[in-house]
C-alpha positions in Angstrom: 96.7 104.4 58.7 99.4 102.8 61.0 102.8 101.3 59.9 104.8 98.8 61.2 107.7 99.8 63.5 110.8 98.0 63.4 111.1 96.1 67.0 113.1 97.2 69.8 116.6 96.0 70.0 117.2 93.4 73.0 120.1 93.6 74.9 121.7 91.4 77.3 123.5 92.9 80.1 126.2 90.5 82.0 128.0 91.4 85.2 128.5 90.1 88.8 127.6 93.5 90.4 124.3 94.6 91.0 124.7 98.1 90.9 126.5 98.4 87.3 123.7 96.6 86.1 121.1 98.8 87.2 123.0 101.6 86.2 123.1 100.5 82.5 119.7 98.8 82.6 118.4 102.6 83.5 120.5 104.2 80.8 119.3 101.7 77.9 115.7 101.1 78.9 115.7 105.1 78.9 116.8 104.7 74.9 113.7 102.1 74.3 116.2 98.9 74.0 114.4 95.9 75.9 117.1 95.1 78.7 117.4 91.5 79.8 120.6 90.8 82.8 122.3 88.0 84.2 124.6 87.8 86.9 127.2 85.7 85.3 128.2 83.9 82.8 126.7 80.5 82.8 123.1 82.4 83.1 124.0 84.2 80.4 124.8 81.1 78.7 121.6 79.7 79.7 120.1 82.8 78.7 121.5 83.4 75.1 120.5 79.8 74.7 117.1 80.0 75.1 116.4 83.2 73.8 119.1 85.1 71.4 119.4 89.0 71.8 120.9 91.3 69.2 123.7 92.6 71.5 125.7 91.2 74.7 127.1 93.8 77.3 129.7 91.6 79.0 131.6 92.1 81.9 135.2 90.6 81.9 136.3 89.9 85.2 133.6 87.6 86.9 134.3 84.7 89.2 133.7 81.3 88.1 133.2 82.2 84.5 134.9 85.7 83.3 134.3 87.1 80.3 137.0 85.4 78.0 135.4 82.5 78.4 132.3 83.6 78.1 132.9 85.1 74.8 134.5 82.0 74.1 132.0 79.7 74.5 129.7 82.0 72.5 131.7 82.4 69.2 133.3 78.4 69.3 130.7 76.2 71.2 127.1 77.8 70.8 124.8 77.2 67.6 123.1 80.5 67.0 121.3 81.0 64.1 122.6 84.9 64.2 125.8 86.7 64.4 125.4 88.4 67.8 127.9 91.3 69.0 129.6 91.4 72.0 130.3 94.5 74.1 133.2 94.1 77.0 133.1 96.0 80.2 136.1 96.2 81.5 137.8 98.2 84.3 140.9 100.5 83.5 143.3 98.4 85.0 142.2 95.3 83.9 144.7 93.4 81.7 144.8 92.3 78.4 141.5 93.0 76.8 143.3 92.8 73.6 142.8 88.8 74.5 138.7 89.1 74.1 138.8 90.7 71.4 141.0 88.0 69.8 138.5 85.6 71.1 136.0 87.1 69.4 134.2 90.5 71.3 133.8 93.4 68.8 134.5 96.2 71.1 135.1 97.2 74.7 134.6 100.4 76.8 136.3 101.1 80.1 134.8 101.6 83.6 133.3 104.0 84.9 131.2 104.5 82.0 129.7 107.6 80.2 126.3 107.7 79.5 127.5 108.9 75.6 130.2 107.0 74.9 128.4 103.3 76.2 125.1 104.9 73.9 127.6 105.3 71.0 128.9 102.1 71.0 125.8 100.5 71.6 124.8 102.1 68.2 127.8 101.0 66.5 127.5 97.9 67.2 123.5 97.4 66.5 124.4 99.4 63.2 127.1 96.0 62.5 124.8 93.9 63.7 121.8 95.0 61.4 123.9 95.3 58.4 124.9 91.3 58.8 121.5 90.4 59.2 120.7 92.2 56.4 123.3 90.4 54.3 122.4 87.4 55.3 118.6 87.2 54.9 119.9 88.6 51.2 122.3 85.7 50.5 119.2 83.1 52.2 117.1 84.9 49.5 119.4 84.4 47.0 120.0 81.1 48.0 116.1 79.9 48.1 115.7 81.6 44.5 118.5 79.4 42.8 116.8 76.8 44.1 113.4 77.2 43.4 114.9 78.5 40.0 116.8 75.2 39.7 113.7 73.1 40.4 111.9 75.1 38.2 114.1 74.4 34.8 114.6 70.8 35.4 111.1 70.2 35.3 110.5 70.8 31.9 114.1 69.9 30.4 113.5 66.5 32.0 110.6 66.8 29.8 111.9 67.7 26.7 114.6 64.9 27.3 111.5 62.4 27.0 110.4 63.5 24.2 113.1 64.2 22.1 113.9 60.3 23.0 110.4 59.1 22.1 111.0 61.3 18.5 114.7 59.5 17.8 113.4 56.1 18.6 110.6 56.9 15.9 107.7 55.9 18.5 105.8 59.7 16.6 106.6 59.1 13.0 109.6 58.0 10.4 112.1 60.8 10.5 114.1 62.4 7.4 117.6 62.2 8.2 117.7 66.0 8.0 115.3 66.2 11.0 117.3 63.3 12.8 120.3 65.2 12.7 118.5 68.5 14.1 117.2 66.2 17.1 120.5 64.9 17.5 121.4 68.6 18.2 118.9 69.9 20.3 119.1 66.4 22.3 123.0 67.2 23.1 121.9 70.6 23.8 118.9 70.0 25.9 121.2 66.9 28.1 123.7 69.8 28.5 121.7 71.8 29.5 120.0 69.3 32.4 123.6 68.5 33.6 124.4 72.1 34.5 120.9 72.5 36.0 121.7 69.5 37.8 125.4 70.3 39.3 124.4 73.9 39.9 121.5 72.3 42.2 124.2 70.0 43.6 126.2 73.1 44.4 123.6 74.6 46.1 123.0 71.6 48.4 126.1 71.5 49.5 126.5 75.6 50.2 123.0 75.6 52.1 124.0 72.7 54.0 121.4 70.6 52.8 123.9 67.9 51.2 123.2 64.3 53.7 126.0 61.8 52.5 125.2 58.2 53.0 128.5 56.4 53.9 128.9 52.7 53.0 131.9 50.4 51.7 132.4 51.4 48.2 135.2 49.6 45.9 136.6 52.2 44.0 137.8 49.3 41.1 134.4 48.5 40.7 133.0 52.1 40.5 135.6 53.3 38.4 135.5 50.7 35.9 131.6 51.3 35.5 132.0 54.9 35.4 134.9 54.3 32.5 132.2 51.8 31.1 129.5 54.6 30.4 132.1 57.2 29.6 133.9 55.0 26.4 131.9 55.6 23.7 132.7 59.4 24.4 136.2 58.7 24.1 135.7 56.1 21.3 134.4 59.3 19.3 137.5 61.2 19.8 139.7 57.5 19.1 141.5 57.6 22.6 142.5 55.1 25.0 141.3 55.0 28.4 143.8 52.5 30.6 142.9 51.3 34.6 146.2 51.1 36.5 146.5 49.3 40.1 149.6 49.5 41.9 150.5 46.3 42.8 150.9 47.4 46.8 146.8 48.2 46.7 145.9 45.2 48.7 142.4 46.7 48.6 140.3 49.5 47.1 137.3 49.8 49.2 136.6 52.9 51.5 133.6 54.3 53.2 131.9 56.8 51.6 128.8 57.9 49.6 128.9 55.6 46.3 126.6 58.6 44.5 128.8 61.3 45.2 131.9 59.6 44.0 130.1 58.3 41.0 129.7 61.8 40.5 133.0 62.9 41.3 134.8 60.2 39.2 132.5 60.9 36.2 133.5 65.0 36.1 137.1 64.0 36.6 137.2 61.5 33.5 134.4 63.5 31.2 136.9 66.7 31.8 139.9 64.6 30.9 138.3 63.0 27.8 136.6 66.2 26.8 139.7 68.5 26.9 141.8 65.7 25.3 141.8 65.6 21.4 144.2 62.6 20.9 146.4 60.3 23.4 144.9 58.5 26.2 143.1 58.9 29.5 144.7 57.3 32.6 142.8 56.2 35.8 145.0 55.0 38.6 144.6 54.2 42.0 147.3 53.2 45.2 147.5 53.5 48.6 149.6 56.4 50.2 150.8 56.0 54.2 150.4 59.4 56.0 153.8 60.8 56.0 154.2 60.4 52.2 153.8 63.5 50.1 152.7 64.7 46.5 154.1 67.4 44.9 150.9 69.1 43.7 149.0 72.5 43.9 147.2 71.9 47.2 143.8 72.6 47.3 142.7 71.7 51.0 144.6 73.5 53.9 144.8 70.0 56.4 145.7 66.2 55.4 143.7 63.5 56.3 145.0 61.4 58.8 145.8 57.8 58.5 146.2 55.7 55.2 144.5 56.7 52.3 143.9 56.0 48.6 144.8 58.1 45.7 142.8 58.5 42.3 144.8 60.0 39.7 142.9 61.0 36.6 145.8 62.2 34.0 145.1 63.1 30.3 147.7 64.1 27.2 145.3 67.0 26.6 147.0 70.8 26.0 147.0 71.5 30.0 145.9 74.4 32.2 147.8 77.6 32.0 149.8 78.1 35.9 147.9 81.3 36.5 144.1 79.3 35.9 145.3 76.6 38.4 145.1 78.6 41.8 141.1 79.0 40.7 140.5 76.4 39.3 138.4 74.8 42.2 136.8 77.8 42.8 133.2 78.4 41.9 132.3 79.6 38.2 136.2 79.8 37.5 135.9 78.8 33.7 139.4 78.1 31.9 140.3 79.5 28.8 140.2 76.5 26.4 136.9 76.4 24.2 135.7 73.7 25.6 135.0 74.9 28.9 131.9 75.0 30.6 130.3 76.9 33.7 133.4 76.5 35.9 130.8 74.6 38.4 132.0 70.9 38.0 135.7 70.9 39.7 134.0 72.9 42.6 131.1 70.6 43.1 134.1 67.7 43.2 136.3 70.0 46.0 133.0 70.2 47.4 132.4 66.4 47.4 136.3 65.7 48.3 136.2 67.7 51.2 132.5 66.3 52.2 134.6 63.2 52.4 137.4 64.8 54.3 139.8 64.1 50.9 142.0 66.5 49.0 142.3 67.7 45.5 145.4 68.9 43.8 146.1 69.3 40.1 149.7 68.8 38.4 149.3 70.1 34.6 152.3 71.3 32.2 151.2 72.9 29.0 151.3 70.9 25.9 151.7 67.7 27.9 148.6 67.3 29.5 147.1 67.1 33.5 146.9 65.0 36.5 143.9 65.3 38.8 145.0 63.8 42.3 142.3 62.9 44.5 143.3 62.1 48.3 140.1 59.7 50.1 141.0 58.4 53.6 140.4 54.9 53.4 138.2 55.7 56.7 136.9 59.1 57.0 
C-alpha cells in the first residue's frame, strides 16, 4: 500500500551569472528540491508572480534591478498568498547586507559558497517556512470553524426568538403570569445570546477580510437620534437621562461612511454607557475638530486622519474603568471587571469598525465619575 509523499520543495534561484547558477542548480537538484532560475530580477518578478516557490535564492548585486530592490518589491508591493523566504547571495566585499535584511531577506551566505553551509541554510529556512504555513492553515482552520460554528448557533436561536415572541403575544395559548415571567427570562437570555453570536460573527468578518463597507452620506444627527430612539426604554428602566448635544460651530453632520456599521457602532457605545450606568445621565455629543487640534485621551490608533473631522462623544456618570483595564480595553475578549460585563467583543468590533472608517477611538474615564468614549470620523475618509 503506497502513501502520499510530501512534494518537493521549489526553489527559485536569482543571479546575473550563468555559472553560479548552474553551480547551485546542480547542488540543489542533487538534494531533490525542483530548481526554477532567472537571470534577474524583473524575471524573477515575473516569475514569483506567476507561480510562487517556497524559497528565493537571491543575488544582491545585479544590474538594473539588484537584490534590495528585489526583495523590496517582494515583501511591500507583491500580493502572495504565502510567506516566502528569501536567501541573499552576496560576495564578501559587498556592502551593507545588513540593508536586505532590513528590507525584509531572512538570511544571507557569502560567496564562494560551500556545498554544506548553502544546504544548511536552505534547510533552515524551508524548516521557517513550513512552520508558517503550518500556522497559518491552523489559524484559516480556526478561522472557517468559528464561522461555520457562528452560522451554525444563529440558526436555531433566530428560531427560538420567534417563538418565544409568538408565546408572549399569546398567538399558542393564555399564559399564567408565572410562565410569562419565565419567557420573559429565557427571551432576554436567548436575544443575549444572538447578539454575541452576532458581533462574534461580525468580528470574524472583519479579521478574515471579508467585511465590504458600503460608503454613502450619512447624517450622524439623524442616526444618533434613532439609535437613542430604540435605546430609551432601556434607560427609562434604569430612570436616566439621555441628552443630544450639538456644538453650535457643527455647520453640518453628514460624512461618508457605511450607515450599518455606525448604527452598530453608535448602539455598543450608548448600550455600554446606559448599561454600566445605574443613575445620572448619558451624554451624546457631536462637533467638528480641524486637524491640528488635539484630545487628551488614551489613544487607541497609532496615525490621525487627515483633514477635518467630526467627533462623537459618548460620556456616562457610571463608576468608570479602572487605568490599568483601559490600555485593553479595545482589544479582543478583554472583559472589565464590573459585573456587568460581557465577552469583551463589542469595543473591539467598534475599533474594528473605526478604523474600517479610518477613525480613532480613545476613552477618558476617572473612577467614581464616570467615562467618555471619543470617536474620531474624517468627514471624508
Amino acid at each position: 500500500m503506497s502513501s502520499l509523499l510530501p512534494s518537493p520543495d521549489k526553489i527559485l534561484v536569482v543571479d546575473d551569472s550563468p555559472d553560479n547558477v548552474f553551480l547551485i542548480k546542480t547542488i540543489l537538484e542533487e538534494e531533490g528540491y525542483i530548481v526554477s532560475t532567472a537571470e534577474n530580477g524583473i524575471v524573477a518578478l515575473t516569475h514569483l508572480q506567476a507561480s510562487p516557490c517556497d524559497l528565493v535564492l537571491l543575488d544582491l548585486m545585479m544590474p538594473g534591478m539588484d537584490g534590495y530592490e528585489v526583495t523590496r518589491r517582494i515583501r511591500g508591493e507583491m500580493n502572495l498568498q504565502q510567506y516566502i523566504p528569501i536567501l541573499l547571495i552576496t560576495a564578501h566585499d559587498a556592502p551593507n547586507v545588513a540593508r536586505g535584511l532590513d528590507l525584509g531577506a531572512d538570511d544571507f551566505i557569502r560567496k564562494p559558497v560551500t556545498v554544506d553551509e548553502l544546504l544548511a541554510r536552505v534547510r533552515s529556512l524551508l524548516r521557517l517556512k513550513h512552520s508558517m504555513d503550518e500556522r497559518d492553515e491552523i489559524a484559516r482552520q480556526r478561522e472557517d470553524f468559528v464561522s461555520r460554528l457562528t452560522h451554525d448557533l444563529r440558526t436555531p436561536l433566530v428560531a427560538a426568538d420567534r417563538m418565544l415572541m409568538l408565546f408572549e403575544q399569546g398567538a399558542l395559548g393564555q399564559l399564567s403570569p408565572q410562565m410569562q415571567e419565565a419567557l420573559t427570562i429565557m427571551a432576554r437570555s436567548n436575544t443575549n445570546l444572538l447578539s454575541m453570536v452576532n458581533t462574534l460573527l461580525e468580528v470574524y468578518r472583519f479579521e478574515a477580510g471579508r467585511k465590504t463597507l458600503a460608503f454613502q452620506p450619512v447624517d450622524l444627527k439623524q442616526l444618533i437620534a434613532e439609535v437613542v430612539g430604540e435605546l430609551t426604554p432601556l434607560a427609562q428602566v434604569k430612570a436616566l437621562t439621555i441628552k443630544q448635544e450639538y456644538a453650535e460651530e457643527l455647520t453640518s453632520s453628514n460624512i461618508m461612511g457605511d450607515r450599518l456599521e455606525l448604527h452598530r457602532l453608535l448602539t455598543n457605545l450608548i448600550g455600554n454607557a446606559i448599561k454600566f450606568t445605574e443613575s445620572g445621565q448619558v451624554a451624546i455629543r457631536l462637533s467638528s475638530v480641524q486637524e491640528n487640534n488635539e484630545i487628551s485621551a488614551s489613544r487607541l490608533s497609532s496615525s490621525t486622519p487627515s483633514g477635518d473631522y467630526i467627533n462623537i462623544v459618548v460620556a456616562d456618570t457610571g463608576s468608570g474603568i479602572p487605568p490599568e483595564e483601559q490600555t485593553t480595553l479595545f482589544q479582543r475578549f478583554r472583559q472589565g471587571s464590573h459585573k456587568s460585563s460581557g465577552s469583551g467583543l463589542g469595543l473591539y468590533l467598534s475599533r474594528r469598525i473605526v478604523e474600517a472608517h479610518q477613525g480613532q477611538i480613545f476613552v477618558n474615564s476617572v473612577l467614581g465619575k464616570g467615562s467618555e468614549f471619543i470617536v474620531r470620523l474624517p468627514i471624508k475618509p
